[in-house]
C-alpha positions in Angstrom: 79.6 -39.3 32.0 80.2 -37.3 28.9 80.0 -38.0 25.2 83.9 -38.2 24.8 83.8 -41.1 26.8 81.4 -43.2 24.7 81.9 -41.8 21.2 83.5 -43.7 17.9 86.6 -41.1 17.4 87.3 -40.0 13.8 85.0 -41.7 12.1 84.6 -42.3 8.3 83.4 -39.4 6.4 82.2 -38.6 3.0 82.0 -35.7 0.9 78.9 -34.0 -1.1 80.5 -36.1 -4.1 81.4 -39.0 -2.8 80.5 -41.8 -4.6 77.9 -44.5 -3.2 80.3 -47.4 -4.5 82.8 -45.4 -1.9 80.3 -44.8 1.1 79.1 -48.6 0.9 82.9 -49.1 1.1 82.9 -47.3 3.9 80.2 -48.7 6.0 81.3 -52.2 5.4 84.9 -51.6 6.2 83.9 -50.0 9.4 80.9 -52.0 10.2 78.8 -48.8 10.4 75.6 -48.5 8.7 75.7 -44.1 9.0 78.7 -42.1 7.4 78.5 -38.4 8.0 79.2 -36.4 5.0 81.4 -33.0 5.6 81.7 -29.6 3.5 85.7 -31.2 2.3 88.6 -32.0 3.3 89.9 -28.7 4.9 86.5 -27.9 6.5 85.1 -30.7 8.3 81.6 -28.6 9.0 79.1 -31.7 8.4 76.0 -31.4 6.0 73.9 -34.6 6.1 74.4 -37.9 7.0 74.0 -41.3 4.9 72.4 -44.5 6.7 72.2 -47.4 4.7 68.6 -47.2 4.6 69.2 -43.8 3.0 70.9 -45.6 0.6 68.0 -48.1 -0.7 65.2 -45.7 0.1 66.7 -43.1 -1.9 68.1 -45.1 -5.2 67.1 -48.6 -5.7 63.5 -48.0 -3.9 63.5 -45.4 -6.8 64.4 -46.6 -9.4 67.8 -45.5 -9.5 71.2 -47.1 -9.9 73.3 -46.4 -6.7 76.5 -47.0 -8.6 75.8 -44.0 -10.9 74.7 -41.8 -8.0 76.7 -39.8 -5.1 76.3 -38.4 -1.3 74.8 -35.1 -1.9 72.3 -36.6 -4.0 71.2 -39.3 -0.8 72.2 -37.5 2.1 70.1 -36.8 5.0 70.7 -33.2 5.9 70.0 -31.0 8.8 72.8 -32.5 11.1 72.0 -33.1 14.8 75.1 -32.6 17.0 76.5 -32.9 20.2 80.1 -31.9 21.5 82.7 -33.9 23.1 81.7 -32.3 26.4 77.7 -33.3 26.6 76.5 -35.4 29.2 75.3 -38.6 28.2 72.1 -37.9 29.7 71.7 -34.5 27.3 72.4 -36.8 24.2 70.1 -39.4 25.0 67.7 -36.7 25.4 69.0 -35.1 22.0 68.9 -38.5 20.4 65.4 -39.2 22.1 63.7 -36.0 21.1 64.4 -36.1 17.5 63.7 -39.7 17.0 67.5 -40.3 15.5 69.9 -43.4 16.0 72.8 -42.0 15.8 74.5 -38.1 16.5 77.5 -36.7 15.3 79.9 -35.2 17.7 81.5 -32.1 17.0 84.2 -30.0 18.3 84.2 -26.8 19.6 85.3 -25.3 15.5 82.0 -27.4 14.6 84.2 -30.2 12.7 83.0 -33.8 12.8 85.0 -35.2 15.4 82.9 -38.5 16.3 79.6 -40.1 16.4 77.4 -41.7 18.9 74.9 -44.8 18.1 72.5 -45.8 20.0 74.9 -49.0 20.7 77.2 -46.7 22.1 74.8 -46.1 24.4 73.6 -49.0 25.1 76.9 -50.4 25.9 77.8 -47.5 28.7 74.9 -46.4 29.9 72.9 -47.7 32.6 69.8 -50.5 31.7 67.0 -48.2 32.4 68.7 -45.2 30.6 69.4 -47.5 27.3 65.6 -48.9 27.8 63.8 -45.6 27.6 66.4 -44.6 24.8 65.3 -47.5 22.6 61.8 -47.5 23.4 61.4 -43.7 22.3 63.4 -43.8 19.5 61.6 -46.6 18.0 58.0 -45.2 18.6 56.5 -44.7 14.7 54.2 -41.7 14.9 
């Protein structure tokens, strides 16, 4: 099984100014708690990512008011990614290695294309597969 089969197409993106209002728009519109945020419009190379707990860890857990704040200034950066075209095992293995939730999917320019959440996973992939998965990823060091 590949990643094509299993991942959320087109997903909602931000960009490095983006404001939060906007990506908490996002993620409740789309009932997503991870928006990957891309160089613009025209280049869809993604930067960072922004989970919800992003969000609280990074303003209000500071201090800060979200609604005066933007992506760049919460993102996570140092994008994992997969392509269309990797087996589900190598992404679980991806996902499980670097402790991460969810991946983004790119194509074969390096533009955001789709993501896969552990969820996704869980819904397609054998029990013992989405067992180990979960377990690993949700080992604290």
């Amino acid at each position: 099984m590949k990643v094509r089969e299993i991942m959320k197409a087109d997903p909602a993106y931000a960009t490095l100014d983006t404001s939060l209002h906007n990506v908490a728009q996002m993620m409740m519109d789309n009932d997503c708690g991870c928006i990957p945020v891309i160089e613009n419009e025209e280049n869809r190379k993604p930067l960072g990512v922004i989970t919800d707990r992003d969000m609280t860890i990074r303003t209000i857990a500071h201090n800060k008011n979200p609604l005066n704040m933007i992506a760049g200034e919460v993102m996570t950066d140092g994008v994992v990614t997969v392509t269309p075209d990797t087996s589900i095992d190598d992404c679980v293995a991806i996902m499980d290695g670097n402790q991460i939730r969810r991946i983004i999917v790119v194509d074969e320019a390096g533009d955001l294309c789709g993501i896969v959440a552990q969820a996704d996973v869980a819904r397609h992939a054998p029990l013992f597969e989405t067992a180990v998965l979960v377990k690993d990823i949700s080992v604290t060091a």
